[in-house]
N, C-alpha and C positions, 0 to 999 in steps of 0.2 A: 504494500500500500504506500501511497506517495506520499512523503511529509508534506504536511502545508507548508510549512518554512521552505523546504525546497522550489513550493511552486511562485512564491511571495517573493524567493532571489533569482526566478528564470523569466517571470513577469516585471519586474522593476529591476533587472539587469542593468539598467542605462543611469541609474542613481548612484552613481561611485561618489564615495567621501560621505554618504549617507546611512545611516541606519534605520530600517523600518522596524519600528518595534510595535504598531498594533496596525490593523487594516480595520474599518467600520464603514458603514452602510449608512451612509449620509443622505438629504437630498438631494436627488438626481444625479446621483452619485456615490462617489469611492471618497474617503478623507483616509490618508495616510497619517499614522503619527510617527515622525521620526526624525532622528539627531544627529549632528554633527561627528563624527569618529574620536574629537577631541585630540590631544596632540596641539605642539607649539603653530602660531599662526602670526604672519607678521604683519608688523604695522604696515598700512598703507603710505604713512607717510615716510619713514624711515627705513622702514622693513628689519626693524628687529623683533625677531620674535620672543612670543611670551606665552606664556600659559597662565598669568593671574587675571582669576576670575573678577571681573567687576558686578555682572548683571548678566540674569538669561532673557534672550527676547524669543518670539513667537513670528513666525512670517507664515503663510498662508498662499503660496504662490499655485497655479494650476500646474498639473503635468501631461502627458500626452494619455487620451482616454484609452479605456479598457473595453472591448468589445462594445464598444459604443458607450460606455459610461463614463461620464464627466469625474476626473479626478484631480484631486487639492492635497496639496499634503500640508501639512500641521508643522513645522519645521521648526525644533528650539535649535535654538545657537546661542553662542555663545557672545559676550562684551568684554572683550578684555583692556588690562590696563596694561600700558605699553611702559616697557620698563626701563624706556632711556632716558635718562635726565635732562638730556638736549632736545627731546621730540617734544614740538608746539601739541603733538596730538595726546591727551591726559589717555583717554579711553578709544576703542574702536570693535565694531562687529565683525567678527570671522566670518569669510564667506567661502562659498566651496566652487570655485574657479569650474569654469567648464559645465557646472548643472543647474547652480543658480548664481546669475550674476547679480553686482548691485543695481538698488532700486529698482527692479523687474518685477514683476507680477506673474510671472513662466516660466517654467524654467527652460535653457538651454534646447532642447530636444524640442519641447513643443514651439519655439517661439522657430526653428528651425524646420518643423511639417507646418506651421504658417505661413512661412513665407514663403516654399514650394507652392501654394496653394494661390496667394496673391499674386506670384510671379505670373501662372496661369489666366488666372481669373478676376485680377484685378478687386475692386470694392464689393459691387452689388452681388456679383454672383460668387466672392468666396465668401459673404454676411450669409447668404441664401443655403451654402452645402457645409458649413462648417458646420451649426448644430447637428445636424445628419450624422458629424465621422465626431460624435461628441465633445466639439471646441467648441466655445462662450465667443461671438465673432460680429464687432458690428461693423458696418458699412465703412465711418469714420475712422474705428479701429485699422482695418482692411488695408487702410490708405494709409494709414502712420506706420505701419509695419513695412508695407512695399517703400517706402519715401526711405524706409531706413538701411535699404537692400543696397550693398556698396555695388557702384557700378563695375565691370570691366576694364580694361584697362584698353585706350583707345589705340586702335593699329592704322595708323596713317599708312594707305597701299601708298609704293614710291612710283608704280606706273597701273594707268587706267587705259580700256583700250576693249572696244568693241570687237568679239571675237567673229559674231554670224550674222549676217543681214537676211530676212527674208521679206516679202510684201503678204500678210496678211488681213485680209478684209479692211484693207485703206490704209490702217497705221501699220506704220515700219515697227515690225517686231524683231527687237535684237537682243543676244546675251551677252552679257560685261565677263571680259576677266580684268583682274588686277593680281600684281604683284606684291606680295610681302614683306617684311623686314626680312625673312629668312629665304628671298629669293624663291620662293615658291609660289605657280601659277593656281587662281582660285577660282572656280566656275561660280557665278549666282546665278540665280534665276531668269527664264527671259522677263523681257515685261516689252511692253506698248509704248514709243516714242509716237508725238503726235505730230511734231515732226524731224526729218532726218538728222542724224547727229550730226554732222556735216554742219547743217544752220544752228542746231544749238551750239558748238563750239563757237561760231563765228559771231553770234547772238551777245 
């Protein structure tokens, strides 16, 4: 027979630095209750680490659902007091890098199958299928998430150049290659010139 606990560390697998120590049946959902690993954690401003306790705090952040059900976990952490005599910083919250960042409301994983989602689907329709795959998802939300998607990094082609000309149903339909940084030739798409590239260069 399966231990629970086994199935509790192959289902929240992706919560490293975390300890689940009860699972409850909340509304509309799964509330996880669980803790920091504990261990030295360093200051953010100084980065020396410490392990004196100041204060436990409580965060509440969502995580990605469970067969369709909305889950939150319960998260104490820790406040420690930073123990350099030069650091302006007296006190600071440990945070567990990589699953829950500061001041977030998600952790890590889920704010990352969000954004898969709005890359897609933009506002209205990832507000519309997120309740569905049990994410909390508004239209407005949708759009601060995407707005915070770092772009790529832009590849200026060093040469542009019309590969095929054909005459289709009036407009000149042609496909582009360009050139690379890495000297490699790129096929895109054809598309519809309305009219020939000839006049738009000279345009």
């Amino acid at each position: 027979m399966l231990d629970a606990s086994v199935l509790v560390r192959a289902v929240f697998a992706g919560l490293d630095g975390l300890i689940v120590q009860d699972v409850e049946e909340g509304e509309g959902g799964l509330v996880l209750a669980v803790t920091t690993r504990g261990g030295p954690a360093g200051c953010p401003v100084c980065s020396q680490p410490s392990t004196r306790l100041h204060a436990w705090h409580e965060r509440a952040p969502a995580d990605l659902p469970v067969a369709g059900l909305r889950v939150v976990l319960r998260v104490r952490v820790r406040r420690l007091v930073c123990q350099s005599p030069h650091c302006p910083r007296r006190t600071f919250r440990e945070q567990v890098p990589g699953v829950l960042e500061r001041y977030q409301r998600r952790t890590a994983r889920l704010t990352e199958a969000l954004e898969a989602v709005v890359t897609e689907l933009a506002g209205r329709a990832s507000a519309r299928l997120a309740p569905a795959l049990g994410m909390r998802l508004r239209r407005e939300t949708a759009l601060r998430v995407l707005r915070r998607i770092e772009l790529p990094a832009l590849v200026v082609p060093r040469v542009l150049g019309v590969a095929r000309q054909t005459l289709w149903q009036g407009p000149l339909l042609a496909g582009l290659t360009c050139e690379d940084s890495d000297r490699s030739w790129q096929d895109h798409q054809p598309f519809r010139w309305r009219r020939s590239p000839g006049s738009c260069c000279r345009s």
